[in-house]
N, C-alpha and C positions, 0 to 999 in steps of 0.2 A: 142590456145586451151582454154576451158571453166574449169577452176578447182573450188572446194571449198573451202574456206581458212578459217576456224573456227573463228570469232574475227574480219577479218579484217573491215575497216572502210574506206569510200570513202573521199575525202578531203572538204569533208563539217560535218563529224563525224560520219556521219552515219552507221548505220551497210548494210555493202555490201559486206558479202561473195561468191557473188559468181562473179567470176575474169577471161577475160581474161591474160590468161599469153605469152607472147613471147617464143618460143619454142626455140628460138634461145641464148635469154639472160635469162631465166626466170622471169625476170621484169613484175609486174601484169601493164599491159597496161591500162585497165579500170576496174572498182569495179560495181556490179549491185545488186541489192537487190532481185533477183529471177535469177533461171537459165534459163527461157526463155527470156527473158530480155537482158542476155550475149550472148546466141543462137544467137538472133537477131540481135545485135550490130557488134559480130563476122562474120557473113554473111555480113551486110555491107562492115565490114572493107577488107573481102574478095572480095567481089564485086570492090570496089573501086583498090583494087590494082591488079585485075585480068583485070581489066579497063585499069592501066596504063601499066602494063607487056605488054599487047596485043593491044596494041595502037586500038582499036575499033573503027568502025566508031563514030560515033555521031550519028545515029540512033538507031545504038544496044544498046551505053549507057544511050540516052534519054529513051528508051523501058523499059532498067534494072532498071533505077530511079523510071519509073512510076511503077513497077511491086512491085516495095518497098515503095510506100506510098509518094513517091516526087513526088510535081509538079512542071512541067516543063515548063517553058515559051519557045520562042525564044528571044536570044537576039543579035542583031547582032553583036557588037563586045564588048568584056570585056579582058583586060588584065591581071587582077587578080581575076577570078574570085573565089576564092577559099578566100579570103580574104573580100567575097559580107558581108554585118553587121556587120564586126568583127571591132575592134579599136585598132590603131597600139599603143604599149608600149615599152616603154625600159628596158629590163629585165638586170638584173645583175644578175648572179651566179658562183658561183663556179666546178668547173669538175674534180670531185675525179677518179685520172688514179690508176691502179693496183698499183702501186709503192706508192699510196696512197701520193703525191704531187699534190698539189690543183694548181687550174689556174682559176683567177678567170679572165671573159670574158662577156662583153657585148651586146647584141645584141638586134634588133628591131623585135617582133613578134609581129602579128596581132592573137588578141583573142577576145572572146565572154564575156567571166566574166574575170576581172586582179586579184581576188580573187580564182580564180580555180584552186588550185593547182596543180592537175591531168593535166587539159589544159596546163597550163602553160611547165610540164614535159612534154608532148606528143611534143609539138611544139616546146621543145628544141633540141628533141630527133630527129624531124626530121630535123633538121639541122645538128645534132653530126651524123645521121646515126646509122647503127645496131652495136650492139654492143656496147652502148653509155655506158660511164663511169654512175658512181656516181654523181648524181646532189645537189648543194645546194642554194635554190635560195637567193638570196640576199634584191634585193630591184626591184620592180615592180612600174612605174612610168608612 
């Protein structure tokens, strides 16, 4: 969901109040600097995972990509293709549980900018899954 957050700031400092939020954790997902902007981001992000819920062919999702401003090659085979530009890191952080005992944990994600904080949270989060603790990154390598 698209809320306003008076103040907040995207992780490059910016002012980006206006936020999707996870309806589920209320953790703001992504920060945008107009509400069309988050409108648009949030369709994506529905797109994508109404993509993966409904296992779609690959016609209707090349369709849905083009209908959103993606272009679409063929490529005949890719293994990861979700990982195409990105460059793998070694992230350290920490994982604040309810009981507020840290565990700090290592792992290898593939990202766009190593300086993105926001990225870096998102693609922790898809690892940890819904619900994800408290993050605290450590050192990005």
């Amino acid at each position: 969901m698209v809320r306003f957050k008076k103040g907040h700031k995207n992780s490059k400092g910016e002012k980006a109040e206006w936020c999707i939020v996870s309806h589920k954790t209320g953790r703001v997902i992504s920060s945008h600097k107009s509400k069309s902007a988050a409108e648009k981001h949030l369709g994506e992000i529905q797109i994508f995972k109404h993509m993966k819920n409904e296992s779609m062919s690959l016609n209707e999702a090349k369709q849905i990509l083009k209908n959103n401003g993606y272009i679409v090659e063929y490529i005949d085979h890719v293994s990861e293709p979700s990982n195409f530009g990105k460059t793998e890191y070694t992230v350290t952080y920490n994982v604040w549980r309810d009981d507020r005992s840290g565990e700090e944990r290592t792992d290898k994600l593939w990202l766009n900018d190593p300086d993105d904080e926001e990225e870096i949270i998102n693609a922790i989060s898809d690892i940890l899954g819904e619900g994800s603790p408290d993050i605290e990154i450590l050192s990005v390598n």
